[in-house]
N, C-alpha and C positions, 0 to 999 in steps of 0.2 A: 358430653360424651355418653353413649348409647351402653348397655348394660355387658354387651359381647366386650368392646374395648375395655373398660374399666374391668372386667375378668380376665382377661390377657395380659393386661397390667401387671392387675393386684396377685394374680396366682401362674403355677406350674399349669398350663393348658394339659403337659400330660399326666398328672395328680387327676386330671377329668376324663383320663380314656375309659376308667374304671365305669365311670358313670356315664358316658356318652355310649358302651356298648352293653352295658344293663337294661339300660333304658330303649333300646334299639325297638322294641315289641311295642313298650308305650307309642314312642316318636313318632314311629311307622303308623301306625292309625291314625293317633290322635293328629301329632303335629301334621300329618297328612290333610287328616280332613280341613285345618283351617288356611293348611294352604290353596286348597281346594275352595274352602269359601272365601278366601279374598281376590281368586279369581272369577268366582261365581258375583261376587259385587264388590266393584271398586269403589262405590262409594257406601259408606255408614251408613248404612239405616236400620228402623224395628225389627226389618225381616233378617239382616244380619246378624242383630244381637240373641235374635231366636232362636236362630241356625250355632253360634258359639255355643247359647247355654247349654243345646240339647248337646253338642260337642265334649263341653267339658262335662255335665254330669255324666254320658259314657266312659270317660277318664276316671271315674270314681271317685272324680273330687268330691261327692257329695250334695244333696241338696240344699242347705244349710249355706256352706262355704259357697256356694256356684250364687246365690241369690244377693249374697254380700261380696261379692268377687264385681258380679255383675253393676250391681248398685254404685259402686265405686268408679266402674271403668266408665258405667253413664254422666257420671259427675263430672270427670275429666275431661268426655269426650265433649262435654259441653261447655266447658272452661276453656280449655284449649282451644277449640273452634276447631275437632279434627273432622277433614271430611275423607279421607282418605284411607281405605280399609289398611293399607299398609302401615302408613302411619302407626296405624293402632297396636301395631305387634308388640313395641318398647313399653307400652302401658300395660299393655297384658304381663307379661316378662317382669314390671317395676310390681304390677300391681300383685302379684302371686309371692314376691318375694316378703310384701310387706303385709300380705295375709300372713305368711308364716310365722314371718316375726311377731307382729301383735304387738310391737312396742315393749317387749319382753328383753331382756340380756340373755341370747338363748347359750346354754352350758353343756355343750355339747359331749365333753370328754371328762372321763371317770376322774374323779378326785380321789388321789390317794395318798391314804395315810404316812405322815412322817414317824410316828411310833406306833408300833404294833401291826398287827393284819391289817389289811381293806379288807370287807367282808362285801363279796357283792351275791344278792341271795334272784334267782332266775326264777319267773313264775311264765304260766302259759298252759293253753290247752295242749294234750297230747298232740304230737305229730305235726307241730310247729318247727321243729329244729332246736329245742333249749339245750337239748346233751350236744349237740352236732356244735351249736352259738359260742355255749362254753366251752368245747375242745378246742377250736377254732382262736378267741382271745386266749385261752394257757398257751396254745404253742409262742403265738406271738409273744405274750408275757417271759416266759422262758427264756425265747430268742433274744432278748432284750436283757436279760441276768437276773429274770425276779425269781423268787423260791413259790411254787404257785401249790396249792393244795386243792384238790377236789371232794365234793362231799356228797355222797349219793345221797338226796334229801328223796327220790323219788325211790323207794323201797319196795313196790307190790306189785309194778308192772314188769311183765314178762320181758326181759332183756335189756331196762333200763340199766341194770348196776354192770352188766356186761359192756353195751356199749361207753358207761365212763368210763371204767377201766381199761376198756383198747385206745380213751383220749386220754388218758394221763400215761399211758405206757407210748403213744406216739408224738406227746408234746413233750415228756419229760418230766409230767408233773408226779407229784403223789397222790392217792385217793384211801380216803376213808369208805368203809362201807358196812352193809351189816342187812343181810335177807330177810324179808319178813318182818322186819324190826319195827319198832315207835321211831316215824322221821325226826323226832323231834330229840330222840337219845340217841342217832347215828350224827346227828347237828350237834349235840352235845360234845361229846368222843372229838370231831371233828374241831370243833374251835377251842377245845385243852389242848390238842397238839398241836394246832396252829401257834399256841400262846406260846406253849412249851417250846417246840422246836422252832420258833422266830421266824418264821413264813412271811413272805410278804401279802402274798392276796390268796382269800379265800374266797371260790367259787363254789356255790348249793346248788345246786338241780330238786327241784319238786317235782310232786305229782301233780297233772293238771285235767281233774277229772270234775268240772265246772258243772257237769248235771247237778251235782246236789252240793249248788252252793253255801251254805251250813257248814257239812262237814268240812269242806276245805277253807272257809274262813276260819275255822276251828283248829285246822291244823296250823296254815299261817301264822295266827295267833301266839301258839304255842309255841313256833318255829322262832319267830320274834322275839318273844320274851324268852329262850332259851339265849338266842344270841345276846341278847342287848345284856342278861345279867352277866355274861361273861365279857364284855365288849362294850362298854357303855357306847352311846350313841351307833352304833351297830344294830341293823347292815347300814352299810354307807352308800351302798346302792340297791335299790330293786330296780332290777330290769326285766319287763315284760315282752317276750317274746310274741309275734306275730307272725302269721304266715299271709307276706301280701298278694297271695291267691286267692283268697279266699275273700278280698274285696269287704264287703260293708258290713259283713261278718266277723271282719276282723276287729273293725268301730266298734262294734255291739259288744264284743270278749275287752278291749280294752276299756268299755265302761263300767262290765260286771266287775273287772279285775281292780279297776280305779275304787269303786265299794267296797269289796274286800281289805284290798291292803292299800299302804304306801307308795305308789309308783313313781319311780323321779326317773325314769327313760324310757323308750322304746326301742326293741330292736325287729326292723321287720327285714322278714330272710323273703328268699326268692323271687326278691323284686324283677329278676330277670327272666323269670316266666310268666308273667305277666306284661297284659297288653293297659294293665288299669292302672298304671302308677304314679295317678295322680292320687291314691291314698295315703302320701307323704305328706299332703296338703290337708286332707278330710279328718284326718285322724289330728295331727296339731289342734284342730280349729275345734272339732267335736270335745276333744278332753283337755286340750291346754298342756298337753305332755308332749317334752320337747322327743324326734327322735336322736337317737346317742350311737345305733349303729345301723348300717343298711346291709343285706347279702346277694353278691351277685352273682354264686355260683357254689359250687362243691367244694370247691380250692382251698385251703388254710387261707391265702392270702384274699379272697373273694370278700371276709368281710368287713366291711370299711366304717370308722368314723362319719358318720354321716355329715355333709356339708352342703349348708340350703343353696349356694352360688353355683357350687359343681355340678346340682342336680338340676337345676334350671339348665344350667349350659347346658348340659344333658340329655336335657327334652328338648331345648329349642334348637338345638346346633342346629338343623335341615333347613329349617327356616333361615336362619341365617347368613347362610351360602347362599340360599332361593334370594335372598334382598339385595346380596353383594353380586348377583350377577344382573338383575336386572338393573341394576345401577348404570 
């Protein structure tokens, strides 16, 4: 059974519209153009596998990923005796999903605490969406009956404390905050009343001004040990924000970030302005950090748990009508 069937099966196909119209900008290029070369050659050859890699590294999966992506699909394609470029689509499709896995138990969704706050602490260069990320999970957290607190950790940029504050007055949440201040005594303040007033998840916004990484491995630092002595084992997540526009750039911020601190997720926003999102794939392989959320729009409800079968279906849907009509 072919990878389309066993996800019709196993899942809500429409749990995948989120992802099949996010992806629309990728699809439309990418899966274009290899629809495009396998009618350029129906049969497998050198010149074909030239013509995908240059394919997929335009998809931003990377050089790295695209060389071991390739390596793999050659292995196959000479085990199985495929000669037939169509053929080869299910091995592309099997082969991408088990790049991302890596043999890994990937842990997609936030672990939260049975006694006391979840602390989840949000790192990121500015103008990623981190405030917009966290507004976004408080509403849903809300919707759902949790008591969510917000924590202005990002203090000095001009209309960060403003925009939490219009997200916790339009999720329902509460926010701590404090101008001008030491991020790391507005964190403070912040998880006494979370303890105090029995909160269930606490959400930090930082500053993410990565020029002078020093200083903000410094604050981090401080940021962390502020929490963990109130909170042991606290935060229980960091999640690094990403803006997947911004493509191999965005690798690069999640390597510096991966140095600095702890990261146990990604969340990349804006997948849906972008034509390059195959850096779902580049970013796993590059830091080994699973992604935990994806964003496909402005919407509250735009940003999704991220799921590696939904996002394949996603990319590949076009293709897979293209197969089932020439059938």
């Amino acid at each position: 059974m072919g990878f389309f069937d066993r996800f019709k099966k196993s899942k809500v196909v429409e749990e995948a519209k989120s992802y099949e119209e996010g992806l629309s900008k990728t699809r439309n290029t990418f899966v274009n153009k290899i629809g495009l070369l396998n009618k350029k050659y129906q049969k497998v050859s050198e010149e074909y596998f030239e013509e995908l890699e240059e394919i997929l590294i335009m998809a931003d999966i990377g050089v790295n990923t695209v060389m071991r992506f390739m390596e793999q699909i050659k292995k196959r394609v000479k085990s199985e005796n495929i000669i037939d470029a169509k053929d080869l689509m299910e091995i592309i499709i099997d082969e991408m999903f088990i790049i991302y896995v890596n043999g890994d138990i990937i842990v997609n969704k936030i672990h939260y605490e049975e006694n006391g706050p979840t602390v989840l602490l949000f790192v990121g260069v500015n103008g990623v969406g981190k405030t917009t990320t966290i507004g976004k999970l408080a509403t849903k957290l809300t919707k759902e009956g949790k008591k969510v607190l917000l924590i202005a950790g990002d203090t000095f940029r001009a209309g960060a404390i403003e925009q939490i504050k219009e997200w916790a007055n339009r999720s329902g949440s509460q926010v701590v905050f404090k101008e001008n201040s030491d991020p790391a005594s507005v964190v403070f303040e912040g998880i006494e009343k979370a303890k105090r007033e029995n909160f269930d998840v606490v959400f930090i916004d930082t500053a993410g001004r990565l020029q002078n990484k020093v200083n903000l491995m410094n604050e981090l630092e401080k940021i962390n040990k502020v929490i963990e002595k109130q909170i042991p084992n606290a935060p229980h997540e960091t999640l690094l924000v990403v803006d997947a526009t911004t493509g191999q750039n965005g690798i690069s911020q999640a390597k510096h970030f991966k140095e600095i601190t702890n990261i146990t997720g990604i969340v990349l926003t804006k997948l849906d302005g972008t034509a390059k999102g195959g850096i779902v794939l580049a970013i796993k392989e590059e830091t080994s950090i699973p992604v935990k959320f994806v964003g496909f729009g402005e919407k509250e409800n735009d940003l999704k748990v991220f799921d590696i079968e939904s996002y394949i279906y996603g990319l590949f849907k076009d293709l897979e009508e293209e197969n089932e009509e020439s059938r």
